[in-house]
Residue frames as qw, qx, qy, qz and C-alpha x, y, z in Angstrom:
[[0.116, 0.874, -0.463, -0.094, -18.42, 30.20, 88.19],
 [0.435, -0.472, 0.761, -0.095, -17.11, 26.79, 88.99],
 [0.743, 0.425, 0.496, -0.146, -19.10, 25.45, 86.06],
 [0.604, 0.777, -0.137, 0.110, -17.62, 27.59, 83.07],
 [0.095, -0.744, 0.659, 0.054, -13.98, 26.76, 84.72],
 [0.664, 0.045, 0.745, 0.046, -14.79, 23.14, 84.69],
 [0.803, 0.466, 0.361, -0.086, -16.47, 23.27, 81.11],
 [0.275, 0.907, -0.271, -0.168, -13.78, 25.56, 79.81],
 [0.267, -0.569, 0.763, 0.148, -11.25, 23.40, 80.92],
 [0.762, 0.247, 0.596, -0.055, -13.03, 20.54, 79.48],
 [0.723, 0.658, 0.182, 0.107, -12.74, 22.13, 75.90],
 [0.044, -0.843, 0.534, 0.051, -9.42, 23.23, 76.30],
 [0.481, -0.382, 0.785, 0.078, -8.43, 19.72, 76.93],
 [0.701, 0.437, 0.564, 0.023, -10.41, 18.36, 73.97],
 [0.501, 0.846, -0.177, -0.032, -8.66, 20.90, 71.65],
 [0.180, -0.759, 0.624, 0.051, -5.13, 19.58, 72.97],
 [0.719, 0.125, 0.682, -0.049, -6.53, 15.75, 72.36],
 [0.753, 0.518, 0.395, 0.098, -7.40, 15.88, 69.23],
 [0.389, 0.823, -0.404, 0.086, -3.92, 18.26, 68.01],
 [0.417, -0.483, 0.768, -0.061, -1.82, 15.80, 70.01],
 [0.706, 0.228, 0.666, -0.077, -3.64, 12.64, 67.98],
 [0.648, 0.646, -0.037, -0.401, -3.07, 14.37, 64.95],
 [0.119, 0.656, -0.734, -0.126, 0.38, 13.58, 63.74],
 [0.397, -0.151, 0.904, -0.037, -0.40, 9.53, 64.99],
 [0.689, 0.357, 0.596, -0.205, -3.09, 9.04, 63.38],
 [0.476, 0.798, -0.196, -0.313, -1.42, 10.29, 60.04],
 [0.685, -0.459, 0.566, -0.014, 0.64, 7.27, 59.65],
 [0.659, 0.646, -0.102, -0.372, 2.12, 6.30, 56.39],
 [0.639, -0.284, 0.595, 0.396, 4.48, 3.43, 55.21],
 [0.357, 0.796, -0.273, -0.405, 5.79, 4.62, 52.29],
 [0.162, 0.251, -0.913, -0.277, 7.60, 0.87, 51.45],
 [0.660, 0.197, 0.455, -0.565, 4.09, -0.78, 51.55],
 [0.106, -0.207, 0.894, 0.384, 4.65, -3.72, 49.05],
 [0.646, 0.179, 0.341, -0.659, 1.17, -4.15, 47.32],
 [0.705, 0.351, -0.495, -0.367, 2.20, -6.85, 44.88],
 [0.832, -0.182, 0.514, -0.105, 1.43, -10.79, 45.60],
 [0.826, 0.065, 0.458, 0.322, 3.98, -12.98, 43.99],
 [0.448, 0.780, -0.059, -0.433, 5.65, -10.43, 42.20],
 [0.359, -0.505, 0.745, 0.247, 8.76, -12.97, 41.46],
 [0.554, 0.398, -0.563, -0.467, 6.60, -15.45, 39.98],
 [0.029, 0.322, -0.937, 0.134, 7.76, -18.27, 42.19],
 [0.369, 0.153, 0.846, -0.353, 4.48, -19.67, 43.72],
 [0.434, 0.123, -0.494, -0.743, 2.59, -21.63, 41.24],
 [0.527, -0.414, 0.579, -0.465, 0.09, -23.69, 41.58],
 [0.954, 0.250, 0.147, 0.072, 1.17, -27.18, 38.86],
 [0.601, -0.272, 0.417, 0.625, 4.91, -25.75, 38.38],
 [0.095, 0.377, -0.450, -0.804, 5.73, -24.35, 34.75],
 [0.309, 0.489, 0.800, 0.161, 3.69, -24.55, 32.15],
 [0.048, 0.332, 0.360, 0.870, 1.06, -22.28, 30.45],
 [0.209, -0.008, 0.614, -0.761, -1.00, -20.16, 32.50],
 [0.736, 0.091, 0.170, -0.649, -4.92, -21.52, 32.87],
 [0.778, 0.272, -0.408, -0.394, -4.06, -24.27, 30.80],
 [0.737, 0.209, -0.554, 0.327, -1.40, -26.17, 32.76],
 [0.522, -0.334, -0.464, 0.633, -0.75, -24.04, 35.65],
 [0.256, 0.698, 0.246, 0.622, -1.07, -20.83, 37.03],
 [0.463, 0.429, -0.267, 0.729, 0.08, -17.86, 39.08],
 [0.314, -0.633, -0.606, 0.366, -0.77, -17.40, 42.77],
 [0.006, -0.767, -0.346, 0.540, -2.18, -13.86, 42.94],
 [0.167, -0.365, 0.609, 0.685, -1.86, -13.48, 39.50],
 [0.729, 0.483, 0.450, -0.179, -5.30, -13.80, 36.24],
 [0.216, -0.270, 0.576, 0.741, -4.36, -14.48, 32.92],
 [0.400, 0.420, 0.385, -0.718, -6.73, -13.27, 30.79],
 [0.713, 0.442, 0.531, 0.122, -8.23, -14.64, 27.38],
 [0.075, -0.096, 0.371, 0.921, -7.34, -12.91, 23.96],
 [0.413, 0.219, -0.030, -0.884, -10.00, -10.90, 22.03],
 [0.552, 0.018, -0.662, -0.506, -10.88, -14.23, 20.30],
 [0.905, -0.220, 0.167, -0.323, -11.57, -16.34, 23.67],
 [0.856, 0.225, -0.420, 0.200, -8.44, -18.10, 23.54],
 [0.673, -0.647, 0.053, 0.355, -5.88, -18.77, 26.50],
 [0.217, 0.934, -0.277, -0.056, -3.46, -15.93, 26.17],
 [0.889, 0.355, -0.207, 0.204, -0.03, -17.51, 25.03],
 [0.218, -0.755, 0.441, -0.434, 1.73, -16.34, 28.52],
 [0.948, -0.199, -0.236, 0.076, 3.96, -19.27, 30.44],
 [0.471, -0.782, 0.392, -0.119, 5.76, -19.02, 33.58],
 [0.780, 0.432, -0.395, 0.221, 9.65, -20.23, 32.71],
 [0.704, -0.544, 0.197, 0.412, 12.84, -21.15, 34.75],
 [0.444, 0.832, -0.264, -0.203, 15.73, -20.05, 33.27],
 [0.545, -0.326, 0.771, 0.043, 17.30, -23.34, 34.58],
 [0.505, 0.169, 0.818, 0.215, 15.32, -25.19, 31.86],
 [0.569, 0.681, 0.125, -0.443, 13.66, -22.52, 29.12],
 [0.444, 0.602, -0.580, -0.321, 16.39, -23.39, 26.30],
 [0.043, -0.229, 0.969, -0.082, 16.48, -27.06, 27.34],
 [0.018, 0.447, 0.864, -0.232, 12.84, -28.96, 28.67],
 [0.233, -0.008, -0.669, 0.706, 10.87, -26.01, 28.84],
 [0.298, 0.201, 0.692, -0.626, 7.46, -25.68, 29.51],
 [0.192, 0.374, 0.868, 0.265, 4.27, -27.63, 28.39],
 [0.213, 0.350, 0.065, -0.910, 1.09, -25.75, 26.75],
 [0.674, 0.652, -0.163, -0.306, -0.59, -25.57, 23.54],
 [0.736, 0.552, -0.307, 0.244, 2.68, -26.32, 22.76],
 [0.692, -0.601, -0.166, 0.363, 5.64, -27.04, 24.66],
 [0.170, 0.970, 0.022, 0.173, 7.77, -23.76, 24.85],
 [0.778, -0.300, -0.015, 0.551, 11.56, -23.41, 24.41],
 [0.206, 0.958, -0.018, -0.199, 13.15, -20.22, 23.93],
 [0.768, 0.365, -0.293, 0.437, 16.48, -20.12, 21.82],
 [0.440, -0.834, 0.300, -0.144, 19.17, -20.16, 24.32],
 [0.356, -0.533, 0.758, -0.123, 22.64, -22.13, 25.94],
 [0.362, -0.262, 0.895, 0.014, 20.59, -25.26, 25.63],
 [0.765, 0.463, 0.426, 0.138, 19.68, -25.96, 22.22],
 [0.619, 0.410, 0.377, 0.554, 22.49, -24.05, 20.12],
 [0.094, 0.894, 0.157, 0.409, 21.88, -20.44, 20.46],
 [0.473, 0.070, -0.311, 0.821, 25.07, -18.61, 22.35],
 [0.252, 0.600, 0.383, 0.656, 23.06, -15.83, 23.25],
 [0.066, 0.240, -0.443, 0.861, 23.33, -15.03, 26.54],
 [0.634, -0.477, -0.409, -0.451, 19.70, -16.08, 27.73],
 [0.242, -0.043, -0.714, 0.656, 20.48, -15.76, 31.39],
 [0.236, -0.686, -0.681, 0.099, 17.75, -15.40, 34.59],
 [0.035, 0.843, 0.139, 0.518, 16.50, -11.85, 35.12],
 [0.006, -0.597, 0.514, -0.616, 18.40, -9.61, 38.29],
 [0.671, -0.401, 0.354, -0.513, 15.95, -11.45, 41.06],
 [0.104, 0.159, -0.981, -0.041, 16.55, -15.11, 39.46],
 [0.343, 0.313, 0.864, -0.196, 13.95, -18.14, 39.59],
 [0.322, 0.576, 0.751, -0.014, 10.69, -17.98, 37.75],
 [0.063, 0.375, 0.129, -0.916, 9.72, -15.55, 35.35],
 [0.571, 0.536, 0.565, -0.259, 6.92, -15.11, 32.83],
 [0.082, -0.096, 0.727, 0.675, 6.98, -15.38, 28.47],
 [0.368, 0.561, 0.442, -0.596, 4.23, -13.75, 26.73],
 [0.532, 0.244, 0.545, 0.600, 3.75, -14.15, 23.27],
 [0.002, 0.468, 0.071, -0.881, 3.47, -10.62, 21.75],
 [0.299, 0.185, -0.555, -0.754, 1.57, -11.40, 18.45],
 [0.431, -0.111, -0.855, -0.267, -0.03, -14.64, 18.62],
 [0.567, -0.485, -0.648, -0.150, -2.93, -14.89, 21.18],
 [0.200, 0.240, -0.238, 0.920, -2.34, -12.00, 23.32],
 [0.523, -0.684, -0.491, 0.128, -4.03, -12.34, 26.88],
 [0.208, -0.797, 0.196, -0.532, -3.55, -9.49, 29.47],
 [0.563, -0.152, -0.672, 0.456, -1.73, -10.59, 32.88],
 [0.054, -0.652, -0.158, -0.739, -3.36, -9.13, 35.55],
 [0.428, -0.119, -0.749, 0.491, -3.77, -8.05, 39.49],
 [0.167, -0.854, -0.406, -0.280, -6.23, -6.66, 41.40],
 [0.309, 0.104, -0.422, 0.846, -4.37, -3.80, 43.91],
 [0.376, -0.804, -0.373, -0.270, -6.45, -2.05, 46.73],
 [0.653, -0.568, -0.227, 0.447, -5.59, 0.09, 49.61],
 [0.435, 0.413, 0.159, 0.784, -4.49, 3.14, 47.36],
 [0.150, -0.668, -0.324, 0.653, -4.95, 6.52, 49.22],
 [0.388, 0.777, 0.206, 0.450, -5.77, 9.37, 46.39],
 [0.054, -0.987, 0.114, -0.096, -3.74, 12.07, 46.00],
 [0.765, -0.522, 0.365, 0.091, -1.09, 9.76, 47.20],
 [0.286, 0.786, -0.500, -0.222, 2.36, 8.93, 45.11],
 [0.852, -0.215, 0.477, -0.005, 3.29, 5.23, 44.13],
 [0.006, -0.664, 0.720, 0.202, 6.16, 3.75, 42.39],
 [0.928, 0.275, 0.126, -0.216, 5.77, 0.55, 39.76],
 [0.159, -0.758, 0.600, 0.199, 8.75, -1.39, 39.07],
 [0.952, 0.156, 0.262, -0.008, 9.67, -4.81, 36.89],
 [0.297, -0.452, 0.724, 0.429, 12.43, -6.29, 35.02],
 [0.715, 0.604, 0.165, -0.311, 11.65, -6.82, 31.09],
 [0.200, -0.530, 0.676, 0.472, 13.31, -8.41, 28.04],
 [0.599, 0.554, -0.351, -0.460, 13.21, -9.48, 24.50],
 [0.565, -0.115, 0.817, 0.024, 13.47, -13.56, 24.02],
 [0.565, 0.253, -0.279, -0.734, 12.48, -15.81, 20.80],
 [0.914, -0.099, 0.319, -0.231, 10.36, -19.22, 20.74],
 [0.160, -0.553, 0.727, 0.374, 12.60, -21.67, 19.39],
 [0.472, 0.394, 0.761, 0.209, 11.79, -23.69, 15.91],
 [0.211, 0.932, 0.291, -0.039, 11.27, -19.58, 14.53],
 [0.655, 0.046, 0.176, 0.733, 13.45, -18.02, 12.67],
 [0.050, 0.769, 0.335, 0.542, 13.85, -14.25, 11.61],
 [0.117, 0.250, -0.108, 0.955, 14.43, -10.79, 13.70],
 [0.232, -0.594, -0.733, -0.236, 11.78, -9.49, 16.20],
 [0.064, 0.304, -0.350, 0.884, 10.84, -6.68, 18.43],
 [0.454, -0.348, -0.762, 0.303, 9.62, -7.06, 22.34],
 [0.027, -0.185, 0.442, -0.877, 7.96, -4.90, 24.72],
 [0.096, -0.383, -0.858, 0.330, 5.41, -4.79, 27.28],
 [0.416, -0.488, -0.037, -0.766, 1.85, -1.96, 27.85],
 [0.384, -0.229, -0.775, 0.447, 1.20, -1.80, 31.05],
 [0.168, -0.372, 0.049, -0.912, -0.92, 0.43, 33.16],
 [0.097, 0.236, 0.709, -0.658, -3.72, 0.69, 35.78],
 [0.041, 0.540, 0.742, 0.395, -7.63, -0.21, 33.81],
 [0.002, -0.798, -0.595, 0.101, -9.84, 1.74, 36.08],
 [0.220, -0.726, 0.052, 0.649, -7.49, 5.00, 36.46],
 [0.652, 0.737, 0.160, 0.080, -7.11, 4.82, 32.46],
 [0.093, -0.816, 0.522, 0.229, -3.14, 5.02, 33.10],
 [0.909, 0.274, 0.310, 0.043, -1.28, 3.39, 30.39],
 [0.015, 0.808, -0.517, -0.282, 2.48, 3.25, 29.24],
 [0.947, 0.311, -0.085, -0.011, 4.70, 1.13, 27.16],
 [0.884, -0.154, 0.279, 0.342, 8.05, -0.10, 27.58],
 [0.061, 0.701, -0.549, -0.451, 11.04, 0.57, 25.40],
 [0.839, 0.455, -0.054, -0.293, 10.80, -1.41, 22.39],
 [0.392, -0.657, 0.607, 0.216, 14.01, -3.73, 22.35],
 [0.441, 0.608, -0.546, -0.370, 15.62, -5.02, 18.92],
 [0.678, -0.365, 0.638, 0.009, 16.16, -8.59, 19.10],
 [0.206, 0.472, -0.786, -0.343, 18.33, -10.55, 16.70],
 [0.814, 0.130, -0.438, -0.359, 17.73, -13.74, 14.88],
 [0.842, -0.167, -0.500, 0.114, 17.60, -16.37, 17.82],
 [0.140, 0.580, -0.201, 0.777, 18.42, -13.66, 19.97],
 [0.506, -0.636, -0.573, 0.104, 18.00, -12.33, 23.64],
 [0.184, 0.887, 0.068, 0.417, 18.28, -8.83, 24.47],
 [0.232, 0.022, -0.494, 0.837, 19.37, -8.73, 28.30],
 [0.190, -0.685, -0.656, 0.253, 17.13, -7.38, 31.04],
 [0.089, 0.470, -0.043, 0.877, 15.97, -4.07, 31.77],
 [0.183, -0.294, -0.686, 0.640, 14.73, -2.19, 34.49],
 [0.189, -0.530, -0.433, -0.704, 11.19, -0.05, 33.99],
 [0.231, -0.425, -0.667, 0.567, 9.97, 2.75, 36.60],
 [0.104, -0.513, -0.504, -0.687, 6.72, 4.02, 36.24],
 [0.181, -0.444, -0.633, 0.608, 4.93, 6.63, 38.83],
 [0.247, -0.531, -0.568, -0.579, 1.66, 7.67, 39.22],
 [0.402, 0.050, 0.582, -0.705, -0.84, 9.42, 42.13],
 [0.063, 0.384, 0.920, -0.040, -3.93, 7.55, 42.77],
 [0.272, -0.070, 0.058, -0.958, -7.02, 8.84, 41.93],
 [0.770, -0.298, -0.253, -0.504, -8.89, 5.90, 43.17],
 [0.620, -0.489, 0.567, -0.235, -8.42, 3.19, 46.21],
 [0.762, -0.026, 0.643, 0.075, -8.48, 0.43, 43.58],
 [0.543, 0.661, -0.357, -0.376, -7.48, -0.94, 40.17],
 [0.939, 0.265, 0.220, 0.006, -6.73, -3.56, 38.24],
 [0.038, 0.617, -0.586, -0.524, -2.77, -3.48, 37.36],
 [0.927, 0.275, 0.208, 0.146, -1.82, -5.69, 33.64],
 [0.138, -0.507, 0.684, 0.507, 0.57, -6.31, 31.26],
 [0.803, 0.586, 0.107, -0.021, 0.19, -7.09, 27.59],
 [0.516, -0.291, 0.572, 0.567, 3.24, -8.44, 25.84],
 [0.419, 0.896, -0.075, -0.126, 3.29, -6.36, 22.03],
 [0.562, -0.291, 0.606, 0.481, 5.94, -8.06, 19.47],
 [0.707, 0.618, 0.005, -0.344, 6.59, -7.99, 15.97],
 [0.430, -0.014, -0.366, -0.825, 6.61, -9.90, 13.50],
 [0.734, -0.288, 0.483, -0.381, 4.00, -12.52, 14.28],
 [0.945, 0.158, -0.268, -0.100, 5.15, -15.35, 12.08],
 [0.186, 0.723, -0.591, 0.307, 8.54, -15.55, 14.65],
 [0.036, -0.817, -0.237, -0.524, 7.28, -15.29, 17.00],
 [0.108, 0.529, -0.345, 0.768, 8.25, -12.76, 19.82],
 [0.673, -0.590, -0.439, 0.083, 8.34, -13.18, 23.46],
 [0.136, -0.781, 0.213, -0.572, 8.19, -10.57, 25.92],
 [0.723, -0.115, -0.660, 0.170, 9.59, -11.39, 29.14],
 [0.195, -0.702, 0.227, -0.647, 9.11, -10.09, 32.86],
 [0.640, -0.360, -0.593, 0.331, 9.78, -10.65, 36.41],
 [0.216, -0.306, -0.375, 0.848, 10.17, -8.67, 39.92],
 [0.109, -0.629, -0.259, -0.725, 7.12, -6.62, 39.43],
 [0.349, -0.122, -0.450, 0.813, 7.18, -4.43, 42.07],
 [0.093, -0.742, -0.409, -0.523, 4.38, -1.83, 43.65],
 [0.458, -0.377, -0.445, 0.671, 5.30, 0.98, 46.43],
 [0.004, -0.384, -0.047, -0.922, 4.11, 3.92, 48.02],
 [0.270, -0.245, 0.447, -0.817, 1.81, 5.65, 50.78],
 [0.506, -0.205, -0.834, -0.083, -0.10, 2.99, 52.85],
 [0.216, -0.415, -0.683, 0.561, -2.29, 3.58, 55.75],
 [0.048, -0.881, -0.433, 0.187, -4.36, 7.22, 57.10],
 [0.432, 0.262, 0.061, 0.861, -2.99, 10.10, 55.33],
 [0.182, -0.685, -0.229, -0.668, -5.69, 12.63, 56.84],
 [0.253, 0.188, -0.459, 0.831, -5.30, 13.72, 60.44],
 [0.137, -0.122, 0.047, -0.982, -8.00, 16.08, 60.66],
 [0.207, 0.160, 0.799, -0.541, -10.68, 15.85, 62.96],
 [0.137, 0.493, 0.679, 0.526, -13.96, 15.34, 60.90],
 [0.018, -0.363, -0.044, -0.931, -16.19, 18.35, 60.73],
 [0.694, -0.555, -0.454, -0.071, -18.83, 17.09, 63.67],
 [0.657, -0.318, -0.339, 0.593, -15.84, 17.23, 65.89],
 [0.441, -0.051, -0.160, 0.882, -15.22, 20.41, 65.07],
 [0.079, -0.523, -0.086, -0.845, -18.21, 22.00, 65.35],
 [0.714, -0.586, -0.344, 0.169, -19.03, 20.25, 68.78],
 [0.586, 0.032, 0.035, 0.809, -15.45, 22.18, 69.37],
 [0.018, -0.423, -0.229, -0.877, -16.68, 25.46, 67.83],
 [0.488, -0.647, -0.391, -0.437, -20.28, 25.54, 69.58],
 [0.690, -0.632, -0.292, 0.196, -18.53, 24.97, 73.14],
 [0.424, 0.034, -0.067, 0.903, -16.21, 27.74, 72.72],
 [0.076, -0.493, -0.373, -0.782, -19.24, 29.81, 71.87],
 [0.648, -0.543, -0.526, 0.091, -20.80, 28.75, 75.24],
 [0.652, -0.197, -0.244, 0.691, -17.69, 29.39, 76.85],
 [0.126, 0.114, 0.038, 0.985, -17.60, 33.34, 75.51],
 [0.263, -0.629, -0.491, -0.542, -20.99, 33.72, 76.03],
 [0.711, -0.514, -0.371, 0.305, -20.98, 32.31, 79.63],
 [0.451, -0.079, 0.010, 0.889, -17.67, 35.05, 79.94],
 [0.041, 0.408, 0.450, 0.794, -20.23, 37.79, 78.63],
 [0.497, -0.695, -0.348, -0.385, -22.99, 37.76, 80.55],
 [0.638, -0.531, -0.357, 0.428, -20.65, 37.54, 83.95],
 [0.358, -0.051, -0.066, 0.930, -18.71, 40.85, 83.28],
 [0.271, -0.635, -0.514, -0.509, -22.63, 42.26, 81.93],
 [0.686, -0.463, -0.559, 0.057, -23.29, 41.29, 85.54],
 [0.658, -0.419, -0.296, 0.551, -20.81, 42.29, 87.37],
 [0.105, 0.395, 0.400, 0.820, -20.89, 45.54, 85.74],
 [0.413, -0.621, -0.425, -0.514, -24.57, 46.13, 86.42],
 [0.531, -0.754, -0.386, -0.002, -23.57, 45.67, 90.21],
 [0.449, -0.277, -0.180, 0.831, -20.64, 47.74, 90.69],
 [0.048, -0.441, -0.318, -0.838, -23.07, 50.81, 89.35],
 [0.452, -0.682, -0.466, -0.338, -25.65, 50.03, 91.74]]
């Protein structure tokens, strides 16, 4: 008798363990920043063009379809209409400092941000993300805008595709008008998705027209948030039939003593 009070209690306490442990071990940080460098700032040769000259800590620029370096270069907005940055070519956008009024000003966060040609050698920008949780809700943010190389003349239109490769999630910007020698102003772009894998590959493609201008997309503050850590609780299914099987014990054990005890109050 002192055996099935001991074991009972044992599983009694192991069913209180493991509902007491649930709630901790379900732990979720729901501002869980999974982008490196989304600002731009750390580079590792200064401005310039990416692979060729310099290029973005936690950040790949990827070739175009033809095997060329993708025409993407990480600007200041101290110097893009003035100095700014070597390449192929050295890239100024029209702006303050070379003639163009147009209001070229740094995006909401300030410092560094990236110019992508949309037409002309069109590389992906890209990051690897891990640590997704399926099933789980996450929240993509960035700042975007319509710019044009200077020495190009003519009207153009700017936006960005983005999306997540492996999950096959893919969206596009708002398409923004930009005048001759123009600059549109930032925007703000918020895209949310559930995971349905742990990893993926985010990009951006810059997507202008026309190409003899030519158009430059611009972005900064990309942003990535949502559920980080153990979203499941629940004891795996071992536990619970170790759980199950020693209750069964437990009622047996209980069975056969009343059987018993029965059989001798008859006799």
């Amino acid at each position: 008798m002192g055996a099935v009070r001991r074991f009972t209690s044992a599983m009694w306490g192991m069913l209180a363990v493991m509902l007491a442990a649930g709630p901790a071990n379900a732990t979720i940080d729901p501002a869980h920043q999974f982008i490196v460098n989304g600002g731009f700032e750390q580079t590792t040769n200064g401005l310039g063009q990416l692979r060729r000259n310099t290029n973005v800590v936690g950040w790949t620029s990827q070739y175009d379809s033809g095997g060329n370096y993708g025409y993407t270069y990480v600007l200041n907005t101290s110097t893009a209409s003035t100095t700014g940055s070597p390449g192929e070519a050295r890239l100024k956008l029209w702006g303050p400092g070379n003639g163009a009024n147009n209001g070229l000003a740094a995006s909401p966060t300030g410092g560094n941000f990236i110019g992508s040609d949309g037409a002309y050698h069109m590389g992906k920008l890209t990051q690897a993300i891990a640590g997704l949780i399926i099933g789980q809700t996450y929240q993509l943010t960035f700042n975007f805008a319509g710019a044009q190389e200077k020495g190009y003349n003519g009207a153009s239109s700017d936006s960005w595709y983005f999306g997540f490769q492996n999950q096959g999630l893919n969206a596009q910007t708002a398409v923004l008008n930009n005048a001759n020698h123009g600059f549109t102003g930032w925007y703000s772009q918020t895209y949310n998705f559930v995971a349905t894998q742990t990893s993926d590959t985010l990009y951006f493609l810059a997507q202008g027209t026309p190409a003899g201008q030519p158009p430059f997309s611009l972005l900064d503050s990309v942003s990535l948030t949502g559920a980080y850590g153990t979203v499941s609780a629940a004891p795996d299914p071992a536990t619970w039939m170790t759980l199950l099987l020693g209750f069964g014990i437990i009622g047996m054990s209980l069975r056969r003593r009343r059987t018993r005890a029965a059989m001798l109050s008859a006799v």
